[in-house]
Backbone atoms as SQL, in Angstrom:
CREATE TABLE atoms (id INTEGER PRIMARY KEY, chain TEXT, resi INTEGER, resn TEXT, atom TEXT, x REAL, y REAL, z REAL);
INSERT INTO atoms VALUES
  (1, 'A', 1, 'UNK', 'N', 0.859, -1.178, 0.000),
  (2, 'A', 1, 'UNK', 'CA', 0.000, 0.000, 0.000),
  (3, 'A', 1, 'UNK', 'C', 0.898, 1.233, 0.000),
  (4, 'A', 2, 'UNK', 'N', 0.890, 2.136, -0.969),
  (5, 'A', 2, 'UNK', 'CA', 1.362, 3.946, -0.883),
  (6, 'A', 2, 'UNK', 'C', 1.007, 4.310, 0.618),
  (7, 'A', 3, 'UNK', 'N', 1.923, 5.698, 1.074),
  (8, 'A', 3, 'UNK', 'CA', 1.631, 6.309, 1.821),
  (9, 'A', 3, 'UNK', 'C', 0.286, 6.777, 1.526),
  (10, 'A', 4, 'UNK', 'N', 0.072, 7.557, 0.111),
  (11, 'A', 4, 'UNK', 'CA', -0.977, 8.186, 0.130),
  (12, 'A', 4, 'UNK', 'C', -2.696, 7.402, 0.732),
  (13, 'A', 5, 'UNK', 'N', -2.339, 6.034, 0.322),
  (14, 'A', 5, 'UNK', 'CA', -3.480, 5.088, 0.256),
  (15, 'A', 5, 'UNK', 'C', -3.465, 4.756, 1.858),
  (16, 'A', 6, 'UNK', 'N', -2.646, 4.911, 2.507),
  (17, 'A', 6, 'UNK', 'CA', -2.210, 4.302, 3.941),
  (18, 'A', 6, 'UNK', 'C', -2.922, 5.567, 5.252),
  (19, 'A', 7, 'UNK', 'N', -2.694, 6.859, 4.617),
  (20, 'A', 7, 'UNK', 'CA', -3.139, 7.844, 5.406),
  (21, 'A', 7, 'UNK', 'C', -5.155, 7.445, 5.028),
  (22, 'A', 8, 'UNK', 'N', -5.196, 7.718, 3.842),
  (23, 'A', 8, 'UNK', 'CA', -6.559, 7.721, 3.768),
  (24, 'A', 8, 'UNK', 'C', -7.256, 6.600, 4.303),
  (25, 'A', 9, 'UNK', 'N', -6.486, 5.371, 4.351),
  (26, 'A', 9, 'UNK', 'CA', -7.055, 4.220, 5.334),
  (27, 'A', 9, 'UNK', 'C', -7.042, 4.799, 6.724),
  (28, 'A', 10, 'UNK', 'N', -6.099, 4.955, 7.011),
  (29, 'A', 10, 'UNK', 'CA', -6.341, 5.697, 8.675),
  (30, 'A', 10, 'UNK', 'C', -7.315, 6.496, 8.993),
  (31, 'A', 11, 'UNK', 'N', -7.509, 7.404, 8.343),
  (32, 'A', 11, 'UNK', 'CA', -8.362, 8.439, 8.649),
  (33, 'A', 11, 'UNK', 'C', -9.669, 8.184, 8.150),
  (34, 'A', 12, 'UNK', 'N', -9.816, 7.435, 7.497),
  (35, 'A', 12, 'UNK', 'CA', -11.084, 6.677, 7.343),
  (36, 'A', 12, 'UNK', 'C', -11.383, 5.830, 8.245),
  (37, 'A', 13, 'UNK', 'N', -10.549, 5.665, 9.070),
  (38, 'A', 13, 'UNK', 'CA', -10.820, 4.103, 9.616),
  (39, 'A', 13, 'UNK', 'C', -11.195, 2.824, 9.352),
  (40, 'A', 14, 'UNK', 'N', -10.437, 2.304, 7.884),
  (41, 'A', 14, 'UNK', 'CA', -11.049, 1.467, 7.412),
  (42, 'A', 14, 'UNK', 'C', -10.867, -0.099, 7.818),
  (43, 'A', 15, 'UNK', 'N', -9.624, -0.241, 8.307),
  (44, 'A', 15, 'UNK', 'CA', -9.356, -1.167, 9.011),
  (45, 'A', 15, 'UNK', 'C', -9.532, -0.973, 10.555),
  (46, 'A', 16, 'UNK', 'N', -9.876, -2.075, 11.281),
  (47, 'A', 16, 'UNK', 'CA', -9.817, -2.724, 12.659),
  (48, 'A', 16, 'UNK', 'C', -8.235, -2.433, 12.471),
  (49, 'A', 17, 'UNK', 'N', -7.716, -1.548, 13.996),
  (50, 'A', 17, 'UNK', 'CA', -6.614, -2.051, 14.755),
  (51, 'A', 17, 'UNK', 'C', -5.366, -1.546, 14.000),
  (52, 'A', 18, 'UNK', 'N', -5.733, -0.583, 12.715),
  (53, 'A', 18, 'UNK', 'CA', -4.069, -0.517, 11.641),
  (54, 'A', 18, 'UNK', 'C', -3.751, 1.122, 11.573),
  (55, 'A', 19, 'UNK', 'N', -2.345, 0.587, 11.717),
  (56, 'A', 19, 'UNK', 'CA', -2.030, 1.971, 11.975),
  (57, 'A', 19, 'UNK', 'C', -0.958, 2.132, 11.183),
  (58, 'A', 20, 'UNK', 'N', 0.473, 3.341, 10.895),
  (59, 'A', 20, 'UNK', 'CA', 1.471, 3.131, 10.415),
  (60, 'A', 20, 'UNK', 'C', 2.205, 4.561, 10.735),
  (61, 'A', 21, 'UNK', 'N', 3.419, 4.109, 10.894),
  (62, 'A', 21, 'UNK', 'CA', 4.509, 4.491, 11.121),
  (63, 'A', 21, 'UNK', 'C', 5.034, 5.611, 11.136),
  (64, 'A', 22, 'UNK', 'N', 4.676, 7.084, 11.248),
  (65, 'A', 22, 'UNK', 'CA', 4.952, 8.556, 10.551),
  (66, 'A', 22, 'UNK', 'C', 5.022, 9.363, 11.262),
  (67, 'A', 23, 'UNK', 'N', 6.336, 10.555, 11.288),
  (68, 'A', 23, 'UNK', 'CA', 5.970, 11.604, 12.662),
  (69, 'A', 23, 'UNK', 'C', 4.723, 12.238, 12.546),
  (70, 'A', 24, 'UNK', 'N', 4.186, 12.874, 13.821),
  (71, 'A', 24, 'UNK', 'CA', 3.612, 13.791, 14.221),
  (72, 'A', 24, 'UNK', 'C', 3.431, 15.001, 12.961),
  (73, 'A', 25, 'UNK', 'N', 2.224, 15.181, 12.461),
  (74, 'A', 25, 'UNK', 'CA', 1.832, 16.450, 11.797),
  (75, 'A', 25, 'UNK', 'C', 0.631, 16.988, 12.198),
  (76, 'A', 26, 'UNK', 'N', 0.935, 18.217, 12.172),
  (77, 'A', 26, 'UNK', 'CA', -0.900, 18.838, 12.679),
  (78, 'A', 26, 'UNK', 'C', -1.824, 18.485, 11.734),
  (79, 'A', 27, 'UNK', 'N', -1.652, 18.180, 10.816),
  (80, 'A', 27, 'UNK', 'CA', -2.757, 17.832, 9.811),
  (81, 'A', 27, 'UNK', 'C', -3.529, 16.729, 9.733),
  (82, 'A', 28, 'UNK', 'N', -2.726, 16.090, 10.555),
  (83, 'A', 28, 'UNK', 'CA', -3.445, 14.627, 11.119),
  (84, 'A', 28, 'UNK', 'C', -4.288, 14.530, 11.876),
  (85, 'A', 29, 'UNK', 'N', -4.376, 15.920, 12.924),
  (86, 'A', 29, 'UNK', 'CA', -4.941, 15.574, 13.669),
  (87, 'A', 29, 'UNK', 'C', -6.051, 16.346, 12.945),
  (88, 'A', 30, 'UNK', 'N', -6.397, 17.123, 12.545),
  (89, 'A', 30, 'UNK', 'CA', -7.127, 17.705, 11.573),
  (90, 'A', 30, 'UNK', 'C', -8.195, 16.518, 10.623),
  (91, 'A', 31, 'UNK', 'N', -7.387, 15.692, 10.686),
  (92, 'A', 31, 'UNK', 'CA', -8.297, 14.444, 9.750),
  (93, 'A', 31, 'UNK', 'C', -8.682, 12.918, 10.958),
  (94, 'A', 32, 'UNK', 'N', -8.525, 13.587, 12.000),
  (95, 'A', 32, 'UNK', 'CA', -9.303, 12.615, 13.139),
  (96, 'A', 32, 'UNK', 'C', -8.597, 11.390, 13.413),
  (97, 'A', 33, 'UNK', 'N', -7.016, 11.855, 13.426),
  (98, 'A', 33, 'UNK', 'CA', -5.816, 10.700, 13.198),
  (99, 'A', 33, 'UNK', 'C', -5.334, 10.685, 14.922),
  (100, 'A', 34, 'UNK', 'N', -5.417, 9.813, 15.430),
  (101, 'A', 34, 'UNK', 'CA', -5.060, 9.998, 16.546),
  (102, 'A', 34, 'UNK', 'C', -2.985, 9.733, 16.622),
  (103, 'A', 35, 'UNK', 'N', -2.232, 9.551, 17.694),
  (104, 'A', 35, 'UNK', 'CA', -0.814, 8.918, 17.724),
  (105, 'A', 35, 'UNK', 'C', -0.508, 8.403, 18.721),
  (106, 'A', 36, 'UNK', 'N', 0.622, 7.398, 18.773),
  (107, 'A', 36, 'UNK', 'CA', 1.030, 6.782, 19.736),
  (108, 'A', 36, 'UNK', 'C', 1.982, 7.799, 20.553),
  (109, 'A', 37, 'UNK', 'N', 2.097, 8.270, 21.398),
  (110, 'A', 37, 'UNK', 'CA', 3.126, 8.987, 21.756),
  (111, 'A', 37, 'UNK', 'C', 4.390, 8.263, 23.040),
  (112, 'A', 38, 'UNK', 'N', 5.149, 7.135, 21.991),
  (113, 'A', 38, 'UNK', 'CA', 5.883, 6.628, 22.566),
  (114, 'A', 38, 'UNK', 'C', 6.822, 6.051, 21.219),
  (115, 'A', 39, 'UNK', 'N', 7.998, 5.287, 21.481),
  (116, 'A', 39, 'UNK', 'CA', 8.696, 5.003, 20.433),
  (117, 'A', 39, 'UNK', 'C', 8.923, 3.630, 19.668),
  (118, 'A', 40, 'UNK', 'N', 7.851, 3.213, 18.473),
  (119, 'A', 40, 'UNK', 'CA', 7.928, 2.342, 17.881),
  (120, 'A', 40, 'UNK', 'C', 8.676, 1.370, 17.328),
  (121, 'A', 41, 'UNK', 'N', 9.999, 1.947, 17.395),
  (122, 'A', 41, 'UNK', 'CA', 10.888, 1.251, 16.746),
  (123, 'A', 41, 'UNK', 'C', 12.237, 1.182, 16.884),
  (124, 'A', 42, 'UNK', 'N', 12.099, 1.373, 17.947),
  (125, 'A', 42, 'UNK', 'CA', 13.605, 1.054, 18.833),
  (126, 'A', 42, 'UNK', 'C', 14.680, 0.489, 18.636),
  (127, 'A', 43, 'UNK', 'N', 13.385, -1.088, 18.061),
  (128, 'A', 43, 'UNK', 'CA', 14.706, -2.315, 17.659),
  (129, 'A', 43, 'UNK', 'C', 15.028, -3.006, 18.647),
  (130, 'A', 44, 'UNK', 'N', 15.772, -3.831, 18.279),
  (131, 'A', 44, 'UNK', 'CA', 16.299, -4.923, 19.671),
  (132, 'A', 44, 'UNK', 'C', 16.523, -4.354, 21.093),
  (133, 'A', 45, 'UNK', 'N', 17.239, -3.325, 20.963),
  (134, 'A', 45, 'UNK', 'CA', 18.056, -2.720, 21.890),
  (135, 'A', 45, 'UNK', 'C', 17.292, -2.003, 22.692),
  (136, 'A', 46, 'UNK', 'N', 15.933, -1.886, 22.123),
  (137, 'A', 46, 'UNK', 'CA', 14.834, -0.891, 22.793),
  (138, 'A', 46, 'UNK', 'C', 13.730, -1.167, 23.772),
  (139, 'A', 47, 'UNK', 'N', 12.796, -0.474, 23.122),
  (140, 'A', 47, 'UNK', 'CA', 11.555, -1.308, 23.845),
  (141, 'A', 47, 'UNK', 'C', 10.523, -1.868, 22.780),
  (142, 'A', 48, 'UNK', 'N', 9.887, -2.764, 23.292),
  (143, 'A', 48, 'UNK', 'CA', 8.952, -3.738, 22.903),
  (144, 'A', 48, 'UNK', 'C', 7.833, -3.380, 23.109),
  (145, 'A', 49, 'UNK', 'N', 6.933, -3.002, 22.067),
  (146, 'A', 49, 'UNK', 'CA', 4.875, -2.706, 22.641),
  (147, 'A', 49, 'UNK', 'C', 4.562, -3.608, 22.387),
  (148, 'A', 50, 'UNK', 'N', 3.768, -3.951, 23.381),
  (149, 'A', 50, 'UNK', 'CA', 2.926, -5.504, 22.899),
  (150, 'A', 50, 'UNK', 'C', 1.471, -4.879, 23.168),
  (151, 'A', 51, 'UNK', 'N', 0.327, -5.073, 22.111),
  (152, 'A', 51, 'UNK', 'CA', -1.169, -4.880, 22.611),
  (153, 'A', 51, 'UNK', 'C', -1.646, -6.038, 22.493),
  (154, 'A', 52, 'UNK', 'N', -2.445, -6.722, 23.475),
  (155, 'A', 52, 'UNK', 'CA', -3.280, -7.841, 23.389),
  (156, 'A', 52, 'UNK', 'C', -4.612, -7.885, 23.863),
  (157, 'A', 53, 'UNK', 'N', -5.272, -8.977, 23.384),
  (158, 'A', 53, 'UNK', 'CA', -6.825, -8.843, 23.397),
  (159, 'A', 53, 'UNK', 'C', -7.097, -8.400, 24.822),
  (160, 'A', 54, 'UNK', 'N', -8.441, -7.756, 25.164),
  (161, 'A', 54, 'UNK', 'CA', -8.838, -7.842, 26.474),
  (162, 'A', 54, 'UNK', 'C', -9.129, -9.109, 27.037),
  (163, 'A', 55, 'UNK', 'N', -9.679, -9.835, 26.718),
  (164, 'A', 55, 'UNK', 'CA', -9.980, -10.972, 26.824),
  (165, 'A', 55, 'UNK', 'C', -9.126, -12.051, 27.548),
  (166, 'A', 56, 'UNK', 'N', -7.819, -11.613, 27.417),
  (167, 'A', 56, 'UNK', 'CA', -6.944, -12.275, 28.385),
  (168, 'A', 56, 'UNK', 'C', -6.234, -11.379, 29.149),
  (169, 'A', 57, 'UNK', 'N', -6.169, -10.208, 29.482),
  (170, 'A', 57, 'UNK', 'CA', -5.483, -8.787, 30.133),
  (171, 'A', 57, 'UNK', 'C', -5.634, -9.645, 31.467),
  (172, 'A', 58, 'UNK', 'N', -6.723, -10.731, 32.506),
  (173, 'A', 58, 'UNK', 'CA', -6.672, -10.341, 33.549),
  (174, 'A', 58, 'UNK', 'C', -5.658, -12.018, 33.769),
  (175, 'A', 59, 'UNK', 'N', -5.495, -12.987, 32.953),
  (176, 'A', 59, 'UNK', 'CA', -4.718, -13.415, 32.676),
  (177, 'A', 59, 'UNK', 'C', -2.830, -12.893, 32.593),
  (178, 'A', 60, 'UNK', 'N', -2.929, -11.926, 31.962),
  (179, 'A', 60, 'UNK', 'CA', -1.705, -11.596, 32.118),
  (180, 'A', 60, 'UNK', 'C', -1.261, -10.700, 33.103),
  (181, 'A', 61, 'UNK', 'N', -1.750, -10.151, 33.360),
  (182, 'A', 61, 'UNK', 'CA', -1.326, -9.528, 35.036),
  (183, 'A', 61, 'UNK', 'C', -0.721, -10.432, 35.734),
  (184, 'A', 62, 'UNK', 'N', -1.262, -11.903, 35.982),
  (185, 'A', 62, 'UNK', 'CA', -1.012, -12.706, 36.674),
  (186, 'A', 62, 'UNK', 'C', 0.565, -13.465, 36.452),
  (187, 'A', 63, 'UNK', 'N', 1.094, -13.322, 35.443),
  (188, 'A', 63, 'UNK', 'CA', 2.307, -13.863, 35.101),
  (189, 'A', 63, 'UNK', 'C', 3.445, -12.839, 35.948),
  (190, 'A', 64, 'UNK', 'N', 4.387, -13.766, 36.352),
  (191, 'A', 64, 'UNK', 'CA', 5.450, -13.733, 36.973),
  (192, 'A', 64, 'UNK', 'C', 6.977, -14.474, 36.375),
  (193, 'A', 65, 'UNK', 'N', 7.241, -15.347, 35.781),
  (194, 'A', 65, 'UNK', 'CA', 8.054, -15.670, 35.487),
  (195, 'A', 65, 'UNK', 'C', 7.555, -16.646, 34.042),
  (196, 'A', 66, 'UNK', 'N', 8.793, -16.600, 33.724),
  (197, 'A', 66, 'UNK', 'CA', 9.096, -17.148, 31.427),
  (198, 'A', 66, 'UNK', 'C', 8.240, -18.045, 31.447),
  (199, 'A', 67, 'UNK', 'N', 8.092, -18.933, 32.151),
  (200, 'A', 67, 'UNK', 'CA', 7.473, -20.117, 32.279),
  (201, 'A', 67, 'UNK', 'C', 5.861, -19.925, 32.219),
  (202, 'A', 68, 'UNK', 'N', 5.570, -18.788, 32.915),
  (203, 'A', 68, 'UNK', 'CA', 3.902, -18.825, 32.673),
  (204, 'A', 68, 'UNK', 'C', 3.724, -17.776, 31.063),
  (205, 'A', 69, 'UNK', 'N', 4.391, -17.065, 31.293),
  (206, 'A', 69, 'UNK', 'CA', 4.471, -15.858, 29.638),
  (207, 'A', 69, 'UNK', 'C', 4.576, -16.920, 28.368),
  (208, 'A', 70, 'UNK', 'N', 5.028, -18.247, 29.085),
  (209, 'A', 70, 'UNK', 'CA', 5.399, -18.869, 27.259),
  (210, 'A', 70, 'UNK', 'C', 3.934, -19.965, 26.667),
  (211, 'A', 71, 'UNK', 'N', 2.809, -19.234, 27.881),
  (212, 'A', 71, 'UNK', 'CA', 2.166, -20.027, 27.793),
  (213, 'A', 71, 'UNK', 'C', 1.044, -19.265, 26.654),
  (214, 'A', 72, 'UNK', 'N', 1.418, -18.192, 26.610),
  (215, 'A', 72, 'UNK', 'CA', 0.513, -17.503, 25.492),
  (216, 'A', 72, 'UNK', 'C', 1.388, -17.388, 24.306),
  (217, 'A', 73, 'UNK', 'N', 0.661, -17.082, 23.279),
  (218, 'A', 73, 'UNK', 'CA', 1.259, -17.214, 21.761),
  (219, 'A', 73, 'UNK', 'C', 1.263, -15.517, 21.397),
  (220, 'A', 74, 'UNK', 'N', 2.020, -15.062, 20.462),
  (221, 'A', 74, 'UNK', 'CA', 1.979, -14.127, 19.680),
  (222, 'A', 74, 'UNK', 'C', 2.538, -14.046, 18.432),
  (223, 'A', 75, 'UNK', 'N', 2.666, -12.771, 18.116),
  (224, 'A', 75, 'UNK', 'CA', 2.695, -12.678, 16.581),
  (225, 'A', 75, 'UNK', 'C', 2.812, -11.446, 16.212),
  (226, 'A', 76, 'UNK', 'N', 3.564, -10.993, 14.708),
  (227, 'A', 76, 'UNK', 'CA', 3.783, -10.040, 14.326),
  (228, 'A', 76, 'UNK', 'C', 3.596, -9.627, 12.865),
  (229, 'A', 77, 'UNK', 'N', 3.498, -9.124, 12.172),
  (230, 'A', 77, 'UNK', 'CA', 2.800, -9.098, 10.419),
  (231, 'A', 77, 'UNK', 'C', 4.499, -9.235, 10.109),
  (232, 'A', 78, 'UNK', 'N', 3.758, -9.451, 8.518),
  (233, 'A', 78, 'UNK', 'CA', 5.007, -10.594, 7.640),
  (234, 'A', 78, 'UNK', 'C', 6.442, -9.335, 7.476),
  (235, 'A', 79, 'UNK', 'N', 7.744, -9.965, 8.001),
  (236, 'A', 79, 'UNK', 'CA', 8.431, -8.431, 7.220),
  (237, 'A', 79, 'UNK', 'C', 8.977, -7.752, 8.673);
């Protein structure tokens, strides 16, 4: 997908849950674009966002050590 095609998905809201990658412009917010205001892409060395369903949030509170965390699955898009 183009940037151009990628903003107008956003601001349409045409997808569930999709977002992408771009600094801060006032014009965004102008087109009902909300932002993450933290840092996406750190890389190894950084930090890690993880969002997961509600549906298990009171589940994961409860983890304490690797052993219970490896008990859920995740995932990341292709790339």
């Amino acid at each position: 997908m183009n940037f151009a095609r990628a903003i107008n998905d956003v601001s349409a809201n045409t997808y569930l849950n999709f977002f992408i990658k771009q600094s801060y412009e006032v014009r965004f917010a102008d087109m009902k674009m909300d932002y993450a205001n933290f840092p996406v892409d750190l890389g190894i060395v950084g930090w890690r966002v993880c969002f997961a369903n509600s549906s298990i949030l009171d589940r994961l509170k409860k983890v304490k050590t690797l052993e219970q965390i490896k008990e859920f699955v995740h995932g990341q898009g292709l790339g």
